[in-house]
Biotite code that builds the C-alpha atoms (Angstrom):
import biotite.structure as struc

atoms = struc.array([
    struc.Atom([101.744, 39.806, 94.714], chain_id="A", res_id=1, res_name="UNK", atom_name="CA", element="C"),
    struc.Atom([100.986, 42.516, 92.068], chain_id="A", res_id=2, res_name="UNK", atom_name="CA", element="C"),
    struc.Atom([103.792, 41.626, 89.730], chain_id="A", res_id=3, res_name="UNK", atom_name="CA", element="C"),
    struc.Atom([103.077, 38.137, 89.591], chain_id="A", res_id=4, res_name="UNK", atom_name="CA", element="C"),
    struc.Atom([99.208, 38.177, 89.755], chain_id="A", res_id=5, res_name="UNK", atom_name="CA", element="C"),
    struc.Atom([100.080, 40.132, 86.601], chain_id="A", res_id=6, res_name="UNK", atom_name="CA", element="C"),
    struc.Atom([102.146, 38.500, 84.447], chain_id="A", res_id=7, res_name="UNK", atom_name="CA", element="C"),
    struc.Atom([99.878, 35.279, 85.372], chain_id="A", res_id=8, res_name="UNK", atom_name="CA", element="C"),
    struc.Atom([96.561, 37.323, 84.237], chain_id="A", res_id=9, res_name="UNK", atom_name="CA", element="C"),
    struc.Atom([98.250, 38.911, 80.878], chain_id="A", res_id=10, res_name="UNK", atom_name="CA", element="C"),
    struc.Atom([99.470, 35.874, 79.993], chain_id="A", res_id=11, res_name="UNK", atom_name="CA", element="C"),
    struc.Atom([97.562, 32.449, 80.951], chain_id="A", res_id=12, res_name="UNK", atom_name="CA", element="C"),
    struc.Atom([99.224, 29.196, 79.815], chain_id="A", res_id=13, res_name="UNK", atom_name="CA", element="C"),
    struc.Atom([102.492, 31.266, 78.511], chain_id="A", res_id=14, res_name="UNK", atom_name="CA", element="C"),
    struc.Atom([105.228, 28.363, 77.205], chain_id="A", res_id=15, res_name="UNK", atom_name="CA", element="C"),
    struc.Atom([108.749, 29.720, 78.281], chain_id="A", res_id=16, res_name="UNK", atom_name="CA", element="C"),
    struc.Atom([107.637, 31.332, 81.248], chain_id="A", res_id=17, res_name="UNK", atom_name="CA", element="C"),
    struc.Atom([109.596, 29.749, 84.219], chain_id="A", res_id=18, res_name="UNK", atom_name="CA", element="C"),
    struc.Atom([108.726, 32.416, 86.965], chain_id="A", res_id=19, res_name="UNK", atom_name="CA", element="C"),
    struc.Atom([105.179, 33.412, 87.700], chain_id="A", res_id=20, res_name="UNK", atom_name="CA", element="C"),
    struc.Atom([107.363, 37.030, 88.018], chain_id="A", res_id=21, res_name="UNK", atom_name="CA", element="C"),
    struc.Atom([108.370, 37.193, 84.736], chain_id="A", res_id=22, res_name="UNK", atom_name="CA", element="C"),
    struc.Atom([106.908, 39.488, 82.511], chain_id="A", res_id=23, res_name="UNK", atom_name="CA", element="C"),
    struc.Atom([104.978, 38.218, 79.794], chain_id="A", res_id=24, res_name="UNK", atom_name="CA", element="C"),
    struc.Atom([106.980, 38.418, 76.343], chain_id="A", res_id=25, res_name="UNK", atom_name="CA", element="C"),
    struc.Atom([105.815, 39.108, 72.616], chain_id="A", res_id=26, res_name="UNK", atom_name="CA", element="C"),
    struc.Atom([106.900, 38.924, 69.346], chain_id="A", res_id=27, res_name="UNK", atom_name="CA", element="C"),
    struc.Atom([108.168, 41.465, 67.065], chain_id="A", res_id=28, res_name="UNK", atom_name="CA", element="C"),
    struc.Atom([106.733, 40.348, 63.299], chain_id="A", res_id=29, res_name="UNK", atom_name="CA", element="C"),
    struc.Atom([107.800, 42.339, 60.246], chain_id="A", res_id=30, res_name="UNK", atom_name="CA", element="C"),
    struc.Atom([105.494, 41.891, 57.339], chain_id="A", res_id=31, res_name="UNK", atom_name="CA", element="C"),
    struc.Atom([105.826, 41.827, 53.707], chain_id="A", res_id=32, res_name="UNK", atom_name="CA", element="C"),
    struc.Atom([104.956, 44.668, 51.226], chain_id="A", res_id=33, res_name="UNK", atom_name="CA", element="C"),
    struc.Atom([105.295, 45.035, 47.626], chain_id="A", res_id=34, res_name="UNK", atom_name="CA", element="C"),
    struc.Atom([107.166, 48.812, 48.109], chain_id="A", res_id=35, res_name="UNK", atom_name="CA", element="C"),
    struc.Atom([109.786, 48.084, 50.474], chain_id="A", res_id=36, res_name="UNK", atom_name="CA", element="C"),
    struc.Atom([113.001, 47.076, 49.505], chain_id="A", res_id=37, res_name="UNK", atom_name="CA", element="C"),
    struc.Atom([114.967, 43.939, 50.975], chain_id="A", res_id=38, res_name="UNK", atom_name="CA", element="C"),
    struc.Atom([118.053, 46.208, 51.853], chain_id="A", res_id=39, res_name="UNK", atom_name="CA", element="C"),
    struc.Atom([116.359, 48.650, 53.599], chain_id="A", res_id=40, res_name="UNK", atom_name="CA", element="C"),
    struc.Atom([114.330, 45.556, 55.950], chain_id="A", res_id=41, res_name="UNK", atom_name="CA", element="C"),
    struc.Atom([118.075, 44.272, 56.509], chain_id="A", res_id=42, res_name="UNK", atom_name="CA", element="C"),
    struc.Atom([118.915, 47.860, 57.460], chain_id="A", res_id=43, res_name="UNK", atom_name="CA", element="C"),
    struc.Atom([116.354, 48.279, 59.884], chain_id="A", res_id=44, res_name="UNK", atom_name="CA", element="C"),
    struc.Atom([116.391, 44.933, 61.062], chain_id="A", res_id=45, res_name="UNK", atom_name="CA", element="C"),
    struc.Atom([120.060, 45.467, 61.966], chain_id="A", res_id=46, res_name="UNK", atom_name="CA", element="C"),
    struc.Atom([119.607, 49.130, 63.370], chain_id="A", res_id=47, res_name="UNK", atom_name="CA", element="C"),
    struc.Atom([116.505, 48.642, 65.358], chain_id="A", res_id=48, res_name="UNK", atom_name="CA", element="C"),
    struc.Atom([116.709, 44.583, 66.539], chain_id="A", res_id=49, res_name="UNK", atom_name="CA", element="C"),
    struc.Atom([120.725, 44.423, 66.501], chain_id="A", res_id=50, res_name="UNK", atom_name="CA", element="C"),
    struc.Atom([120.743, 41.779, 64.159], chain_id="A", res_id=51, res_name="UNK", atom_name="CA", element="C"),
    struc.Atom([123.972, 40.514, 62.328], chain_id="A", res_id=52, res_name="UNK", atom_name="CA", element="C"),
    struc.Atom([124.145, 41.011, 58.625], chain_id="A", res_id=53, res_name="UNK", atom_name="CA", element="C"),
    struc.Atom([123.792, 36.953, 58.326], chain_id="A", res_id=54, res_name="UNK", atom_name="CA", element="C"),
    struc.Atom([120.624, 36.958, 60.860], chain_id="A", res_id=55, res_name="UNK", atom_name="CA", element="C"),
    struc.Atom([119.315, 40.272, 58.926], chain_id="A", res_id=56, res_name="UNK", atom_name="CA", element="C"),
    struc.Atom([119.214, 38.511, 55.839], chain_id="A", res_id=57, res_name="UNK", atom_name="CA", element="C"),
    struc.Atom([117.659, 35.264, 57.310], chain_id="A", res_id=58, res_name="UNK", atom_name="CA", element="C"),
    struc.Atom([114.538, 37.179, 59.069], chain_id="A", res_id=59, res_name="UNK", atom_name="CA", element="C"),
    struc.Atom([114.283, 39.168, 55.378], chain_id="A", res_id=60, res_name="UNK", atom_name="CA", element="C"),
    struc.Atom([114.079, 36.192, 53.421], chain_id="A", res_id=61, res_name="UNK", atom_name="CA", element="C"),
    struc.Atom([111.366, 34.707, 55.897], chain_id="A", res_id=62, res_name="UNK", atom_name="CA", element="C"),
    struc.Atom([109.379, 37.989, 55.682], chain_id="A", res_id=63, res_name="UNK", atom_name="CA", element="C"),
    struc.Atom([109.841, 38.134, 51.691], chain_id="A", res_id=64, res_name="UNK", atom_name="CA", element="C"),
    struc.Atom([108.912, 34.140, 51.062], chain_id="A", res_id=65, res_name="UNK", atom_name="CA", element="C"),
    struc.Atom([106.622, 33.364, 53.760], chain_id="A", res_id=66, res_name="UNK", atom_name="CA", element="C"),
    struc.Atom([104.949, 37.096, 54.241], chain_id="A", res_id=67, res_name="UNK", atom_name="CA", element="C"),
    struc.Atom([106.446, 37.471, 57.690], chain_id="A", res_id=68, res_name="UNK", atom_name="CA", element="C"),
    struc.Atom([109.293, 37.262, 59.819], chain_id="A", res_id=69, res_name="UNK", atom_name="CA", element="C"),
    struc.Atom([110.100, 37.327, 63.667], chain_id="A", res_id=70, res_name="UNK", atom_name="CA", element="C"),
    struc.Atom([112.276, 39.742, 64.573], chain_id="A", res_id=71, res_name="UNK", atom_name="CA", element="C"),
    struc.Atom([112.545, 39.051, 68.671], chain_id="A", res_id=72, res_name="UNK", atom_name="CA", element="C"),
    struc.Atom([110.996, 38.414, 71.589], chain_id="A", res_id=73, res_name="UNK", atom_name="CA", element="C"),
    struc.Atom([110.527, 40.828, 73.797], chain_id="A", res_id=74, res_name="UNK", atom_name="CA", element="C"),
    struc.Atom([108.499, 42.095, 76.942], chain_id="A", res_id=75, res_name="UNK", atom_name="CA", element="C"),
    struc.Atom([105.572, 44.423, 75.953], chain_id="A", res_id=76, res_name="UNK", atom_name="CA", element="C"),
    struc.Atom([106.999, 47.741, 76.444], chain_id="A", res_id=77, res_name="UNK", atom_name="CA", element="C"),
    struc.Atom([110.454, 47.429, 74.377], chain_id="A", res_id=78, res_name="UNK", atom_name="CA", element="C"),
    struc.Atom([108.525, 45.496, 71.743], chain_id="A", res_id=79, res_name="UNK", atom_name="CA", element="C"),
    struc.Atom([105.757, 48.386, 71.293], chain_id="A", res_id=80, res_name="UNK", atom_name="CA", element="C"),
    struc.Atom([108.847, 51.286, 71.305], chain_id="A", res_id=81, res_name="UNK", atom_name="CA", element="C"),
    struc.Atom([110.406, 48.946, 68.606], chain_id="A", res_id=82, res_name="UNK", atom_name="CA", element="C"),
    struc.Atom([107.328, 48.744, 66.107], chain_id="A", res_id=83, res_name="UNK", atom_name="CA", element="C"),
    struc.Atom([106.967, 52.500, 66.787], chain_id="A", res_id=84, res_name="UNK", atom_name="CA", element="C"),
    struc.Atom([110.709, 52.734, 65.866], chain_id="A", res_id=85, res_name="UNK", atom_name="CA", element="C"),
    struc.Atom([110.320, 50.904, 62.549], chain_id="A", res_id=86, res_name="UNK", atom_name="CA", element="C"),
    struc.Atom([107.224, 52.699, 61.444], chain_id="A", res_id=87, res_name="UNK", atom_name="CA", element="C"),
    struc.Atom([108.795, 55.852, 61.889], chain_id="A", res_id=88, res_name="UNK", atom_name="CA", element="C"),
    struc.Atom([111.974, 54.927, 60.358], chain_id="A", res_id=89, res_name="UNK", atom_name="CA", element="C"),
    struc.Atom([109.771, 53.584, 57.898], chain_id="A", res_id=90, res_name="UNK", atom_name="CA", element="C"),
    struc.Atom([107.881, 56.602, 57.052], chain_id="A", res_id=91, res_name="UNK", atom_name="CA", element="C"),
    struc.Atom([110.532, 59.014, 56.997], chain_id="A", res_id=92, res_name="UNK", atom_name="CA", element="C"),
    struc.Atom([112.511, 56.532, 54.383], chain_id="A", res_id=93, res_name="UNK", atom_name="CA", element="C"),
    struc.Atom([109.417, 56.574, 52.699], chain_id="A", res_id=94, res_name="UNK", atom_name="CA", element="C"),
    struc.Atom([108.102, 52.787, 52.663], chain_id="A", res_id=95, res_name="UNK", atom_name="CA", element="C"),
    struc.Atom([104.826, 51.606, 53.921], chain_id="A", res_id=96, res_name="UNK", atom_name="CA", element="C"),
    struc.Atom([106.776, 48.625, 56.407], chain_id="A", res_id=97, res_name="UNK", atom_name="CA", element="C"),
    struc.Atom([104.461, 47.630, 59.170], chain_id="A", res_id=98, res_name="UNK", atom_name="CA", element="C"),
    struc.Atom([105.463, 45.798, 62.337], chain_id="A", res_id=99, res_name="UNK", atom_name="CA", element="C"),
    struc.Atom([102.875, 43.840, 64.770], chain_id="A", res_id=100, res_name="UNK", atom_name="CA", element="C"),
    struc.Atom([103.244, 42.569, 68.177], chain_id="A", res_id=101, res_name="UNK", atom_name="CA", element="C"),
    struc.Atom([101.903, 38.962, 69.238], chain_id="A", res_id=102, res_name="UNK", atom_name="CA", element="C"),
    struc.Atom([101.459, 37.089, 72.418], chain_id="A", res_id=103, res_name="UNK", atom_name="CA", element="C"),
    struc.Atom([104.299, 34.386, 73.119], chain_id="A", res_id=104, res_name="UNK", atom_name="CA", element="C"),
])
């Protein structure tokens, strides 16, 4: 009962969710900056989501033209360990990239 009273409470009305024991699933968003350079968001985007080089590009351009890109969907924990990930990838390359999570 726990699990599913759970996932039902964090996440009322979720689309995609076919078993009330699922756990509840969020979006990865990479946002745009003026500092950050397109090869190093298809770097990370590769390293820290497992994208292909063709995907990495297409999720780059999305975040460069349109000020943000998804990056995956994921439950909560994984997708908070991979914002933390990218921010301090981020920091220690020097570039002010931020990540956000967001509710399917």
């Amino acid at each position: 009962m726990g699990k599913s009273s759970a996932a039902s409470i964090a996440s009322p009305g979720t689309k995609g969710q076919a078993k009330s024991g699922d756990p509840a699933r969020f979006r990865v968003l990479m946002h745009n900056d003026d500092y950050t350079t397109m090869e190093f968001v298809v770097q990370v985007l590769q390293e820290v989501f497992h994208k292909s080089a063709t995907e990495a590009n297409q999720v780059m351009l999305n975040i460069h033209f349109k000020g943000t890109g998804i990056c995956g969907l994921y439950p909560f924990d994984i997708a908070e360990t991979k914002v933390s990930r990218v921010h301090v990838v981020a920091r220690e390359a020097g570039f002010p990239l931020r990540c956000s999570l967001e509710g399917e």
